[in-house]
N, C-alpha and C positions, 0 to 999 in steps of 0.2 A: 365515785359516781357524783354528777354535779345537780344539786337540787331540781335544776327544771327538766334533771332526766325522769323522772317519776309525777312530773305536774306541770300545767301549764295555768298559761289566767288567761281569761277570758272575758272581756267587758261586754256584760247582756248587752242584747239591745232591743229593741220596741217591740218586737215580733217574737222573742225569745221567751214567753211566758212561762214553759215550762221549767224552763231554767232560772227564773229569776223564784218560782214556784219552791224548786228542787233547794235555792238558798235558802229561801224562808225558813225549809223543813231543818235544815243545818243549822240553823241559828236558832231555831226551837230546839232542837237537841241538844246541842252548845251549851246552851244555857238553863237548860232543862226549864224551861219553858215553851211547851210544845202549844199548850191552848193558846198565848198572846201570840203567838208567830202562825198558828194555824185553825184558830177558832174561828175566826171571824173574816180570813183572807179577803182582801180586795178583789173584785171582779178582773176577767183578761183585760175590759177595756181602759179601768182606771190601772192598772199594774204599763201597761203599753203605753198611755200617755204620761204614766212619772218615768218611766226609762225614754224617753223620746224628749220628755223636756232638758232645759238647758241647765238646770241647777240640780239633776241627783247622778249620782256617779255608782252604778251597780259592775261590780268585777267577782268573779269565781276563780276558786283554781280547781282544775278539773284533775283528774286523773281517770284517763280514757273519758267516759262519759260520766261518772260522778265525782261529782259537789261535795269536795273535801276542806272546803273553806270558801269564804267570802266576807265583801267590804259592803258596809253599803254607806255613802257620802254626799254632800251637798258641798255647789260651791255657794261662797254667799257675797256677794256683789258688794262691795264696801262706798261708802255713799262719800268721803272725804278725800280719796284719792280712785282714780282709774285703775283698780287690781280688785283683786278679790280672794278668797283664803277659803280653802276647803276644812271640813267639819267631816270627819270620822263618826257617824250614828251608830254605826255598826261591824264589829269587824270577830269574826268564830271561825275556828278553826275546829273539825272533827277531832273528835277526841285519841281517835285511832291512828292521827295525824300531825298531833302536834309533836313542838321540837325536831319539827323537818326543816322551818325555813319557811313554811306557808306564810304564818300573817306577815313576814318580814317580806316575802315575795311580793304579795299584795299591797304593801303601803309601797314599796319600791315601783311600781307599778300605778299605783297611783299620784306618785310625787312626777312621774312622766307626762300622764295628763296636770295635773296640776299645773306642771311648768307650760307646757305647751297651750292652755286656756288663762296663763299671765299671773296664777295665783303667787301670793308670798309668801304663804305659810300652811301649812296641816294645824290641824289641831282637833285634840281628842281628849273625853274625859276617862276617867279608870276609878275605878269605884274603890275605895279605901280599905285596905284587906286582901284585894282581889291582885295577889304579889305577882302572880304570871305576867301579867296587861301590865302592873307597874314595872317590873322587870322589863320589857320588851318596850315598851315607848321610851323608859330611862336610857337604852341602848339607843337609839334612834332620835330622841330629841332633848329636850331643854323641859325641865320639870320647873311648872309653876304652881303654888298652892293657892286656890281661887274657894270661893264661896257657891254654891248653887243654889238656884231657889227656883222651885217651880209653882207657880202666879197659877191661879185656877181661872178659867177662862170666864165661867160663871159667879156671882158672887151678889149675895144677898145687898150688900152698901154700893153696887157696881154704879159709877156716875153712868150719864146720858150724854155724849157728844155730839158733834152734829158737826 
């Protein structure tokens, strides 16, 4: 049986809200975080204009009509040469689905668009521990050990620009 006999993918698109909805909830369960993915959900109109803009890249793989994994990605416009490189924010697979070939179907699927919007590279992070995700991007790409920081937006010493 060939994997895309049991699933397909599917790129939301602007009007598909319940489906882009139907991801959210898979990626709260994925990750057993259900309140961050569905406590506070965007509105239909702000959800329709980030699937409709030109930098986020939302794909499901369905089977029949449910949401048994999804991506969710940016491309990011590179300021020193004409190309640009997509960022993986997001990528869950049901639990009662993994080890089918979904998240593998999904980046295959998005390295399609990638190429065809000029991008050169994917790139995604995988949290330390978390051997699945490192497993599976190890299979698929080039492993680099990088530092993270996340800059708080707010901040008591913040200077004033102008």
């Amino acid at each position: 049986m060939s994997l895309l006999s049991h699933f397909s993918i599917h790129q939301i698109a602007p009007h598909e809200i319940a489906l882009m909805e139907a991801m959210l909830q898979t990626f709260g369960e994925a990750f057993d975080e259900v309140e961050i993915y569905g406590g506070n959900r965007p509105g239909a109109a702000y959800l329709a204009r980030l699937l409709g803009s030109d930098s986020f890249i939302a794909l499901v793989a369905l089977q029949g009509n449910e949401v048994v994994g999804g991506i969710a990605a940016y491309e990011l416009m590179k300021f020193e040469q004409e190309r640009s490189e997509i960022y993986i924010y997001d990528l869950a697979v049901a639990a009662t689905h993994r080890r089918q070939g979904v998240a593998t179907a999904l980046i295959q699927a998005l390295k399609t668009i990638a190429k065809a919007r000029g991008a050169y590279v994917i790139f995604v992070q995988a949290d330390i521990g978390d051997e699945p995700a490192i497993a599976l991007y190890t299979k698929l790409g080039v492993r680099e050990d990088v530092l993270h920081f996340d800059i708080p937006v707010e901040d008591s010493n913040d200077a004033h620009y102008s």
